[in-house]
Steps between C-alpha positions, in 0.01 A plus 500: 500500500221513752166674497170482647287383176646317204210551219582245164369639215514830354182554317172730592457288826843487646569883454167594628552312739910595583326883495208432748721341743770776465232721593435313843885530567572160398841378300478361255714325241315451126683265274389380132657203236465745261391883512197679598152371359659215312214252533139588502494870612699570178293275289110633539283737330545760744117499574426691804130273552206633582401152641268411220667258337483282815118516587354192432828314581656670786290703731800602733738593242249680337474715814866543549583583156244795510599590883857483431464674118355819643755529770801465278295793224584728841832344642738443180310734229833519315449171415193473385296618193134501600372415212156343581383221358208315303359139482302445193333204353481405165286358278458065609662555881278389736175658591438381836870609606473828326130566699690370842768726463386800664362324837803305552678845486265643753574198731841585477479848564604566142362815362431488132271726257322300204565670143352514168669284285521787257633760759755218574588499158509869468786554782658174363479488123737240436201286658333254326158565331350159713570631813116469701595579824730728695590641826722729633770376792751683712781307303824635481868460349826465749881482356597199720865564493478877643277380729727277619791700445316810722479193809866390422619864554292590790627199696815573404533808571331406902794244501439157314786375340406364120688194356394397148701221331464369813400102516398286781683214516407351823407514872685368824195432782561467862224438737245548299612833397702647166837581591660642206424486098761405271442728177740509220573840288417331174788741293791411683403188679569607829343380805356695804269393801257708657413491890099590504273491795198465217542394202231561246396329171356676218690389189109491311506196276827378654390498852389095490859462412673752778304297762585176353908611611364476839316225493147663452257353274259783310292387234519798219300500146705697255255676279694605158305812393645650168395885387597692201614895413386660220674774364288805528208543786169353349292629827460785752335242756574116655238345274377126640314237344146435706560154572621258721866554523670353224815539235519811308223685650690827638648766273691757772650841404892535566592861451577477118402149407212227609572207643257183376466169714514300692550141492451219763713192461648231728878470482732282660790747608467844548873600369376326141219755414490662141223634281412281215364507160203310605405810782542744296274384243269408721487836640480683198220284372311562829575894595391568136177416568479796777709723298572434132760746404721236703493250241677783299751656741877458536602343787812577651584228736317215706578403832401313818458458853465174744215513736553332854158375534503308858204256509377229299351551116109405437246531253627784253873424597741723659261777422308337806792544735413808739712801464520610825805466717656258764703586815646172597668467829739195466544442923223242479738302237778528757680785368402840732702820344425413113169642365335466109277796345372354168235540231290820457507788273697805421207709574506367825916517629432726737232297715732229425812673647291619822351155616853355439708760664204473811624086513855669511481740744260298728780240514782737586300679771423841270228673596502805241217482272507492111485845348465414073148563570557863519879607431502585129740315297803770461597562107873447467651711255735190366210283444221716265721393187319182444124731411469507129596815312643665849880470380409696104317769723741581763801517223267721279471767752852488607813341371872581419677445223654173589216330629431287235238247392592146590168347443266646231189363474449528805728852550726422798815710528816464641374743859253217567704200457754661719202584734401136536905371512563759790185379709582106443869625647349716784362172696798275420393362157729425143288665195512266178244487200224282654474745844493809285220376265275382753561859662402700203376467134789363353432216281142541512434645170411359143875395475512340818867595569642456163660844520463582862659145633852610315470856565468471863797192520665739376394769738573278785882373393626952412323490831698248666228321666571155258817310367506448133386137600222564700405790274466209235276252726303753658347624124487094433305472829294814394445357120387134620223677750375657203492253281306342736214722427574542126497124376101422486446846373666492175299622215515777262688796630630321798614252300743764310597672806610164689695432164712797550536445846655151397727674286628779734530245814648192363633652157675778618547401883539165435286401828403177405850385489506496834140351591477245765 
């Protein structure tokens, strides 16, 4: 194959970016190890920042966050639940930072309004009694995978050809120049090489290691940050601890549930990150503080995402590490087509996509300029399913009589599964269990795919789309990413629902048999 841009890395970055350059007429090619928002952009809070959080650490990002916030409320509204937000202080947090707070706004261009501690509490009751300060931020919430998923589409639909499964395995360099990448489709093993006349790295927390295959050194940090899911919504608005940033000081709305972090911690390899018992305690202890009722709460699920922080750690740790975003050109390290985009936030993709795709299009002689600023982010019929409580509603108003539930706790029917299936098909892609959950609700309920997972195997082998076999290791697949989220969570009614799971999944399915 041969294209004008090979992007690596199909997260929040790359398909921003694949979108803005498809926009300027460019072709692209987008490839991924895995499948859309597997590292970081599927493993935030889905804040939308108001740039407050970064104040007294991070000037800039502070700024872009806002900037970039309040263009994406007006570009991609379908995405995004505009919540609002508050940062209150509780009783012992620190005085002086609490009375800096609203001047280091203002020098960011942050606007804020100051509250009563008892009008915060009275539009947030599940607020603590010792809350003694509060103000009111443009804080929002974002589902990261439609947003991504809307970018995906876009560009696809303006010509870039999407790979996932799709590994880089190495690169042959002429002349100071990338020839061709040799990626591998990681579920058959087959090898293809791709002619690019730019080739562009933004694999996230894996972009150190891209660059290392050609010989490019890039020191990354990767920042663990865990965050939990409680079962039922416990606030209206992104509430924030009025601190310094820190671990669990951010509780953020997700359509029906709230998601509770984050963590910071140093890892050694970004494909060995897993919540632990140790985070979530310490997260529970902390965020109770701000909100009590989630000492009490059911929590579904934890999770987490790896960071790329590019820099060097001081004083408070990796917290210390900017978050604002690199553009690295690699010609002065001898290699003149191959270009890095690493670091930032989701907030800020966008910005991220534009000064990368300007690097591009500078080097192959484009002179169209960047239009995300102002083209609205089309809503894809295909890709809505993943909004909470969209599926139940469209098959309330309208269903027929075979268009049954596959997924009930979180109401999915057959219509949308074959929805999602039929748009993975339309742009070359093979639907199995993993690319339909991250698509839609599936699996995201209190069960966390006990019933769905066989349901929809199921689905997919009357379908046709799966042998028996890979029926069989795709739920497996499916089960162990859950588990993943389910093993440091294990109390009370959790506890009983992951017993059952046990029973259906390896008792009656036998899937542990076959574990590797």
């Amino acid at each position: 194959m041969k294209t004008q841009v090979l992007i690596i890395g199909g997260g929040i970055t790359g398909t921003g970016l694949a979108r803005d350059l498809a926009l300027r007429g460019v072709e692209c090619i987008l490839v991924d190890k895995r499948d859309i928002n597997a590292g970081a952009s599927g493993g935030n809070h889905g804040l939308l920042h108001s740039g407050g959080r970064y104040v007294a650490t991070d000037p800039v990002a502070a700024r872009e966050c806002h900037e970039e916030g309040e263009l994406l409320k007006h570009l991609a509204p379908q995405c995004i639940e505009d919540t609002g937000g508050l940062f209150i202080a509780v009783e012992g947090d620190d005085e002086k930072y609490i009375a800096d707070f609203p001047s280091l706004c203002a020098q960011c261009g942050i606007p804020i309004q100051p509250m009563d501690p008892e009008q915060a509490r009275e539009i947030e009751p599940a607020l603590s009694e010792k809350v003694i300060a509060a103000y009111s931020v443009q804080d929002a919430a974002v589902d990261p995978f439609m947003l991504s998923l809307e970018n995906l589409s876009h560009a696809q639909e303006l010509g870039v050809k999407w790979l996932s499964h799709t590994k880089v395995r190495g690169f042959e360099i002429r002349n100071s120049r990338i020839r061709s990448v040799r990626l591998e489709y990681t579920q058959t093993a087959e090898e293809v090489a791709i002619e690019a006349d730019i080739v562009v790295n933004a694999a996230g927390a894996w972009a150190g290691l891209v660059a290392g295959l050609a010989g490019i050194p890039i020191h990354i940090l990767y920042s663990k940050g865990t965050l939990l899911i409680t079962q039922s919504r416990i606030t209206r608005r992104v509430i924030n601890r009025l601190r310094p940033a820190s671990d669990a000081d951010i509780v953020v709305p997700g359509g029906v549930v709230s998601i509770v972090g984050t963590t910071s911690i140093r890892i050694d390899d970004p494909d060995d990150a897993y919540p632990t018992i140790k985070e979530v305690d310490l997260i529970i202890d902390d965020a109770k503080v701000m909100i009590p009722a989630l000492d009490k709460t059911r929590y579904v699920r934890a999770y987490c995402g790896v960071r790329p922080l590019f820099g060097s750690a001081e004083g408070d740790g990796d917290r210390s590490v900017s978050r604002g975003f690199t553009v690295m050109d690699h010609g002065g390290q001898g290699i003149n087509n191959f270009i890095t985009i690493t670091g930032g936030k989701l907030t800020t993709y966008r910005l991220m996509a534009e000064k990368t795709a300007d690097l591009v299009c500078q080097h192959l002689g484009v002179s169209k300029p960047c239009l995300t600023r102002t083209k609205p982010l089309p809503a894809s019929h295909h890709d809505r399913w993943t909004e909470p409580a969209l599926a139940p509603k469209v098959w309330l108003k309208d269903h027929g009589r075979d268009d049954v539930i596959l997924c009930e706790c979180e109401m999915v029917p057959k219509s949308v599964v074959d929805s999602i299936i039929d748009s993975i098909h339309q742009y070359g892609g093979k639907a199995d269990l993993h690319s339909i959950g991250l698509r839609s609700r599936i699996g995201k309920g209190p069960c966390q795919g006990t019933f769905c997972g066989p349901r929809v195997m199921s689905y997919l082998f009357d379908r046709g789309e799966l042998s028996a076999d890979q029926c069989l290791q795709s739920l497996r697949d499916f089960a162990r990413g859950r588990w993943k989220g389910l093993h440091s969570i294990l109390w009370d009614q959790q506890l009983k629902q992951v017993e059952l799971l046990e029973a259906m999944e390896c008792g009656m399915l036998g899937l542990e048999l076959k574990e590797e």
